[in-house]
LUMSELUM-119838 format. One record per residue (C-alpha): residue in three letters; x, y, z. Coordinates in steps of 0.02 Angstrom, whole numbers, always signed. Example, Ala and Ser with C-alpha at 12.3 -4.5 7.8 and 13.67 -1.06 7.14 Angstrom:
// residues 2
> vexdren,east,north,up
> ALA,+615,-225,+390
> SER,+684,-53,+357
END
This chain:
// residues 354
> vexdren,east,north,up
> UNK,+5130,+5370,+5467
> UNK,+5239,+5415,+5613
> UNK,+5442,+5358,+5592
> UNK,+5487,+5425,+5743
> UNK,+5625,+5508,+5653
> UNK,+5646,+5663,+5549
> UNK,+5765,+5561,+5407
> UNK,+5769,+5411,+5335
> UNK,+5907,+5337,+5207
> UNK,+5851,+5221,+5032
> UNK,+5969,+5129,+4957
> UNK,+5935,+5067,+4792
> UNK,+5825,+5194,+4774
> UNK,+5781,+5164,+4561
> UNK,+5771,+4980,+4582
> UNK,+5587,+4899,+4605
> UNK,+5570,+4885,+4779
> UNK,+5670,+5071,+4820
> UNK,+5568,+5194,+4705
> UNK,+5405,+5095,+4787
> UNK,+5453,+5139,+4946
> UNK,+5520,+5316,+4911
> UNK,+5337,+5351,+4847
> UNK,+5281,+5287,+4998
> UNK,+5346,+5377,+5116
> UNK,+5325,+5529,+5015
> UNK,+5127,+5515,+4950
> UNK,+5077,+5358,+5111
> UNK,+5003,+5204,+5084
> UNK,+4843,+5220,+5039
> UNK,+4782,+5035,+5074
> UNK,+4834,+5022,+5222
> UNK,+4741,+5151,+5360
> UNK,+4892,+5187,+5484
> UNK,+5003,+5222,+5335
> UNK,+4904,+5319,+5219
> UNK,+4969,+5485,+5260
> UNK,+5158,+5525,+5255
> UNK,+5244,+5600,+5399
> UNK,+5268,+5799,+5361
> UNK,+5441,+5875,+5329
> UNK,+5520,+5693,+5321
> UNK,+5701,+5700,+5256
> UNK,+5751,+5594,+5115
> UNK,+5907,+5555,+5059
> UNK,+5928,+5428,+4922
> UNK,+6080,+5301,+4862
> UNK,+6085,+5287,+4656
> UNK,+6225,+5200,+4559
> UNK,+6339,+5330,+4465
> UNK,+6267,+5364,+4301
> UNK,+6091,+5346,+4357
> UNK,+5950,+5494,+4309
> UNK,+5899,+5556,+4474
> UNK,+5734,+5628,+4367
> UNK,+5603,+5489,+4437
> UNK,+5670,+5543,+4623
> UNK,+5650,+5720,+4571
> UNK,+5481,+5678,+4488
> UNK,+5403,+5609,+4636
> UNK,+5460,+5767,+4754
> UNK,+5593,+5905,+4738
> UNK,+5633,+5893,+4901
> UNK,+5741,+5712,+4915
> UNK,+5912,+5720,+4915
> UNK,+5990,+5609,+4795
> UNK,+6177,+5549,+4819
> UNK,+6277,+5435,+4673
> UNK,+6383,+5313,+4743
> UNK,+6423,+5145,+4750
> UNK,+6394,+5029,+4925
> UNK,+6575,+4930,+4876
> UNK,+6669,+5123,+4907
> UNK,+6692,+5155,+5101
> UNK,+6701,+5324,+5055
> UNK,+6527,+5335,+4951
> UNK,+6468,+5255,+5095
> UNK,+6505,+5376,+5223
> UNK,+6452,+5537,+5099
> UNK,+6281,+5457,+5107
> UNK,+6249,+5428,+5288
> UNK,+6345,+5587,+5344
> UNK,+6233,+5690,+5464
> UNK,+6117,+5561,+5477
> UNK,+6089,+5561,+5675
> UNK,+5954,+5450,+5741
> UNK,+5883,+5427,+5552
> UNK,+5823,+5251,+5485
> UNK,+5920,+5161,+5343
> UNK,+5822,+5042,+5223
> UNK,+5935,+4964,+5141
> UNK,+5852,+4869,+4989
> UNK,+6014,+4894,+4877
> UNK,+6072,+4725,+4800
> UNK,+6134,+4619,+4643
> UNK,+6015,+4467,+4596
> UNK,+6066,+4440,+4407
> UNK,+6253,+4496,+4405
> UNK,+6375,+4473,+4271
> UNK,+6513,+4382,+4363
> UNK,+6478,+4269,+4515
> UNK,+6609,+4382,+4632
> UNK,+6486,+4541,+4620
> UNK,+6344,+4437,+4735
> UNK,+6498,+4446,+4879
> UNK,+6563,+4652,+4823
> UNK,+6392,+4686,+4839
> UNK,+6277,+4603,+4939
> UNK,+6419,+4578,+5083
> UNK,+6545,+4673,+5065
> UNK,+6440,+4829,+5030
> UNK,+6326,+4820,+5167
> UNK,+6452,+4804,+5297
> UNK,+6514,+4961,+5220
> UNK,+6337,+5044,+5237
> UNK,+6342,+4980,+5410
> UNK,+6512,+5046,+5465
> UNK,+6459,+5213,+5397
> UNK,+6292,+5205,+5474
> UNK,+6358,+5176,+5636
> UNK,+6497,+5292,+5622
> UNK,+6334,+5420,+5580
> UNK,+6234,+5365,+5723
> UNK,+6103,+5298,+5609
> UNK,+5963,+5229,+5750
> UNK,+5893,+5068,+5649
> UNK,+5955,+4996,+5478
> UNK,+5820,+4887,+5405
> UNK,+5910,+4764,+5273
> UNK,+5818,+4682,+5126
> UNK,+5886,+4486,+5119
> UNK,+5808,+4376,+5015
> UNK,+5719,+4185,+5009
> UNK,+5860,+4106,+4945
> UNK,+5977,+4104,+5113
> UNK,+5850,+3970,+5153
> UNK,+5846,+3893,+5000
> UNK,+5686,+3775,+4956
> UNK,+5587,+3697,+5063
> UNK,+5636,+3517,+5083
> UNK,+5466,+3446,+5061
> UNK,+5283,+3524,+4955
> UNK,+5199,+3575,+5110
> UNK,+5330,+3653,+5226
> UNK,+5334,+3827,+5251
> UNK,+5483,+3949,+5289
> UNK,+5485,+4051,+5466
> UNK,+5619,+4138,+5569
> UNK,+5689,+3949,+5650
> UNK,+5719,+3894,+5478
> UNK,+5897,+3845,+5460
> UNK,+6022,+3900,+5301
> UNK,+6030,+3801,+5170
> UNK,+6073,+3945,+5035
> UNK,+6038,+3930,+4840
> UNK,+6181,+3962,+4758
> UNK,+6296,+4090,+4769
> UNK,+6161,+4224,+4767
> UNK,+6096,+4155,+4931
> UNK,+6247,+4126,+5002
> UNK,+6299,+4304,+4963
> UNK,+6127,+4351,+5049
> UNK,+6168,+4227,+5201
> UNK,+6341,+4283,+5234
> UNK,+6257,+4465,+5225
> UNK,+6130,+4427,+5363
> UNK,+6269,+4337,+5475
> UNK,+6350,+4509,+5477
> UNK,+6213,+4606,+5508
> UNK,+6174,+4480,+5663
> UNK,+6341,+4517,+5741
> UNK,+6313,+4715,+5708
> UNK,+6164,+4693,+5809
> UNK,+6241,+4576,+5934
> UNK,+6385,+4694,+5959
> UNK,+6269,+4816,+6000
> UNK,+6323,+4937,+5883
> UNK,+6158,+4968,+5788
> UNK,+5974,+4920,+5790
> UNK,+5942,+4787,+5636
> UNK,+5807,+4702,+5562
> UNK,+5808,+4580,+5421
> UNK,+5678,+4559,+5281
> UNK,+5668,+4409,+5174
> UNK,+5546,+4456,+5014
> UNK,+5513,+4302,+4892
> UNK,+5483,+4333,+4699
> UNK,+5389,+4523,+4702
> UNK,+5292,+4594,+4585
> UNK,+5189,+4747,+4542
> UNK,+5224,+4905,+4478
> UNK,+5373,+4987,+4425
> UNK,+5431,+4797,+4386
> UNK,+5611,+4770,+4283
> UNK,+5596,+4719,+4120
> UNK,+5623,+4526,+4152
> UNK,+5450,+4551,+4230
> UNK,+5370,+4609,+4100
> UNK,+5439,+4489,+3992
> UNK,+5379,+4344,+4110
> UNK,+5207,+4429,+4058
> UNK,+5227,+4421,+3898
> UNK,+5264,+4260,+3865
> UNK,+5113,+4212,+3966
> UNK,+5005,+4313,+3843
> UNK,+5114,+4207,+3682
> UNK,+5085,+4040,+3760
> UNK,+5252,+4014,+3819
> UNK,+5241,+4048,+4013
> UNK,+5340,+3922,+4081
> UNK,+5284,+3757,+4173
> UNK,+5421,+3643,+4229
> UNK,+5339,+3514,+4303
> UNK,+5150,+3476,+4362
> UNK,+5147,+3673,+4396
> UNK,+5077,+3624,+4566
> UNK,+5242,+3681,+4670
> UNK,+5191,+3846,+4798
> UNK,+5285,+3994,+4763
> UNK,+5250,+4135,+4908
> UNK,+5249,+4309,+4806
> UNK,+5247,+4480,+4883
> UNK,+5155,+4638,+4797
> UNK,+5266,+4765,+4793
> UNK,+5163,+4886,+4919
> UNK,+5154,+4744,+5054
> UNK,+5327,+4737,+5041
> UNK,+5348,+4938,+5064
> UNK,+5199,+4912,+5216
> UNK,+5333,+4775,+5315
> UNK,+5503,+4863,+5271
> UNK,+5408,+5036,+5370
> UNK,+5343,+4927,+5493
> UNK,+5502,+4851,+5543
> UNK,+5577,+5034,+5557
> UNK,+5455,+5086,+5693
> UNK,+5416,+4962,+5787
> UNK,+5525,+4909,+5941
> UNK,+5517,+4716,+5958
> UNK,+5571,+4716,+5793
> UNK,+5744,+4741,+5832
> UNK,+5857,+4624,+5788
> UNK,+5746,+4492,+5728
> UNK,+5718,+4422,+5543
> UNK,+5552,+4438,+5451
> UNK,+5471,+4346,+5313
> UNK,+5353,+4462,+5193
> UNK,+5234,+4397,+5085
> UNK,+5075,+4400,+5017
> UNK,+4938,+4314,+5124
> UNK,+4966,+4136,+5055
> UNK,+5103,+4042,+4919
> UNK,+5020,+4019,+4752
> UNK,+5059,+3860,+4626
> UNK,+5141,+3921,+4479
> UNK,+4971,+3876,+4367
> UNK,+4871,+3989,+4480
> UNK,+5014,+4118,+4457
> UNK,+4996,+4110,+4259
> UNK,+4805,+4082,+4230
> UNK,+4793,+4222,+4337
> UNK,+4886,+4344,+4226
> UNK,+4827,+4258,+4083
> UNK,+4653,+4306,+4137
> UNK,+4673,+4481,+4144
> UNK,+4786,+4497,+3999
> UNK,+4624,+4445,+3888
> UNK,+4477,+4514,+3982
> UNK,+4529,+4673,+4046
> UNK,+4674,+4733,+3946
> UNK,+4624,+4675,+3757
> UNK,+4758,+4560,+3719
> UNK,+4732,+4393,+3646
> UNK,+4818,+4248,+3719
> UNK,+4872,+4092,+3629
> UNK,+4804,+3989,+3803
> UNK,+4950,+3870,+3810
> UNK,+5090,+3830,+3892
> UNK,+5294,+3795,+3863
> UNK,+5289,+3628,+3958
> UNK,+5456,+3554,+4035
> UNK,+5469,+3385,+4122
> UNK,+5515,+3422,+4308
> UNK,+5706,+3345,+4257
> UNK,+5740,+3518,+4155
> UNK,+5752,+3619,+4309
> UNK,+5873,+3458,+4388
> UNK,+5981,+3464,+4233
> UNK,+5980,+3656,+4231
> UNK,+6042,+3640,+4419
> UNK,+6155,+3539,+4374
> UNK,+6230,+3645,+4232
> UNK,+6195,+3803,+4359
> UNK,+6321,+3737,+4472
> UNK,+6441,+3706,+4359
> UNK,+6460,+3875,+4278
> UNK,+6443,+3964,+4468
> UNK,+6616,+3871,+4495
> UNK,+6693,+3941,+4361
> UNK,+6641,+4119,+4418
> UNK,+6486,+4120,+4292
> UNK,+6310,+4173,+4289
> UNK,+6181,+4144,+4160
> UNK,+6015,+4201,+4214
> UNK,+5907,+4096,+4124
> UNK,+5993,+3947,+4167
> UNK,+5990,+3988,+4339
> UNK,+5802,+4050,+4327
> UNK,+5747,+3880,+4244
> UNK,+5830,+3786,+4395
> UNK,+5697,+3843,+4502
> UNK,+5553,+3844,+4396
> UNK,+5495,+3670,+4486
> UNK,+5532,+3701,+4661
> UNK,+5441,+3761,+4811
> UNK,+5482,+3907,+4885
> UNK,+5354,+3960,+4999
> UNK,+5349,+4054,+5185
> UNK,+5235,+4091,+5339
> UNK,+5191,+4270,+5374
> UNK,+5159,+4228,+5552
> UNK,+5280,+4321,+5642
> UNK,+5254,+4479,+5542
> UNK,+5090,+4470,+5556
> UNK,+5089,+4463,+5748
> UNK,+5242,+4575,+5790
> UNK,+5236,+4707,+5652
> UNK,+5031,+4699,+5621
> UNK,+5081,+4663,+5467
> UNK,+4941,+4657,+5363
> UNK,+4932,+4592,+5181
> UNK,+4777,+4655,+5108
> UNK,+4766,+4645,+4906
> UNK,+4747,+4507,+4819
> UNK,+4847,+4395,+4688
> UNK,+4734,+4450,+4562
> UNK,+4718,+4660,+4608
> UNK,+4918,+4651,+4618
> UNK,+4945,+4582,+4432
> UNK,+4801,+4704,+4388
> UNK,+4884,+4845,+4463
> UNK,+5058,+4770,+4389
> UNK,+4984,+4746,+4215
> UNK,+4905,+4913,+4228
> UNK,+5075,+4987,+4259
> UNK,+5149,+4906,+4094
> UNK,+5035,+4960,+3981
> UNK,+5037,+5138,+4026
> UNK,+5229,+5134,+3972
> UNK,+5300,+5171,+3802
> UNK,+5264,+5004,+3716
> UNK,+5190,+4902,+3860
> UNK,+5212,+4704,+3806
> UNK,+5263,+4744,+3627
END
């Protein structure tokens, strides 16, 4: 692969989506032809929380520089971007499941327009920002599908976090102050997954994957390496500047396809024996768990499971179009060889599903 730079900057760089892409651009893609080999002598430097083992960065080369610091300090900011001319910043950084509703906006907003000011004031070249679906919220009817003229209509405070965040970045690009691009990933998955992942996969395999619903609503889902393939793509190539992306897989999924396909593979390729049923909700759970959802967000709380179960029956689904023709894009593995490769991943860790 060929950055056109000498440096790039990872936020978040022991979260899912940041250690995928730091082995990336360290070892190349090796699905996809123009990014199977990594660019020689490409500088690293990598964002971790305070506290965090830098080992795993370490582990995967000696050579990345890690810096501790935390996006909502101006000054950690500008430690990690310092003498960072012309580099690329992927930012992928970000709070989903917080513990109080006011981290989304420390976070999300407030800490990337720190990143940015610092970038800037570093002469970073492009920053490429990880957003999220939920600006856009769900799709207002079963068969619509999410692309770049899609209006806001944010989820919650996460999304509006996520929106506000993208607003800014739009007037750091309109200001001419920085080239931008904007990613919006769905639900991911594949390896190096958190561990609410790989409880989602257990409870599959213990006949309690959830269903709220007919189990017919799309969800678009992104494997983790087509996610790494768009957020280089959007660093190098030109039109992409300033413009928002949706990556995804190839197609949405319904959530039955979703959980029959790990269910599959859980039995006849990694030995474990699955009770073959389902925890069944009527489609009203996820209303009254909205409901309840909203409720707590206004008094400055978050319960993830609530909020999880609010969206178990909706659908949340995009088109790859635009990436596709403006980034060649190109989503090549399949639902099925990305829960493989996921499941694959679990089980070679220290207790795998337990």
């Amino acid at each position: 692969m060929e950055l056109g730079t000498s440096q790039v900057l990872v936020t978040g760089a022991l979260g899912w989506l940041g250690i995928s892409l730091v082995k990336a651009l360290v070892a190349g893609l090796p699905d996809y032809e123009s990014l199977s080999q990594p660019q020689p002598n490409l500088k690293i430097r990598c964002l971790i929380l305070p506290g965090q083992d830098p080992g795993l960065l370490q582990a995967i080369s000696p050579t990345i520089q890690v810096i501790q610091g935390d996006l909502r300090s101006p000054t950690d900011c500008n430690i990690f971007c310092e003498n960072s001319q012309d580099s690329i910043l992927f930012h992928t950084a970000g709070v989903i499941h917080p513990r109080k509703i006011s981290e989304f906006y420390q976070v999300n907003l407030d800490g990337t327009k720190n990143l940015l000011e610092s970038a800037i004031s570093a002469q970073v070249k492009r920053a490429v920002i990880v957003s999220s679906n939920s600006p856009c919220g769900c799709n207002p009817h079963p068969d619509h599908l999410f692309d770049q003229a899609s209006p806001y209509y944010p989820y919650m405070n996460y999304g509006r976090s996520k929106m506000l965040m993208e607003l800014a970045v739009q007037e750091y690009f309109r200001a001419g102050r920085i080239e931008t691009v904007i990613i919006r990933p769905p639900w991911f998955y594949g390896p190096h997954q958190p561990p609410r992942q790989t409880l989602f996969f257990k409870l599959i395999r213990d006949g309690k994957g959830p269903i709220v619903g007919s189990g017919e609503n799309l969800r678009s889902m992104a494997y983790i390496d087509h996610l790494t393939q768009g957020l280089i793509l959007a660093g190098t190539t030109e039109i992409a500047n300033g413009k928002t992306y949706w990556i995804a897989d190839h197609r949405p999924y319904t959530m039955n396809e979703i959980i029959n396909t790990v269910e599959r593979l859980l039995e006849s390729e990694f030995n474990q024996i699955c009770a073959h049923k389902r925890l069944k909700f009527p489609g009203i759970a996820s209303e009254i768990a909205l409901v309840t959802d909203s409720l707590l967000q206004s008094l400055g709380i978050y319960h993830q499971k609530i909020h999880v179960l609010s969206e178990m029956n909706k659908t949340i689904a995009c088109s790859i179009t635009a990436a596709q023709q403006e980034l060649n894009y190109s989503p090549g593995i399949s639902l099925e060889e990305g829960m493989r490769r996921s499941l694959k991943w679990v089980f070679q860790q220290d207790g795998g599903l337990g």
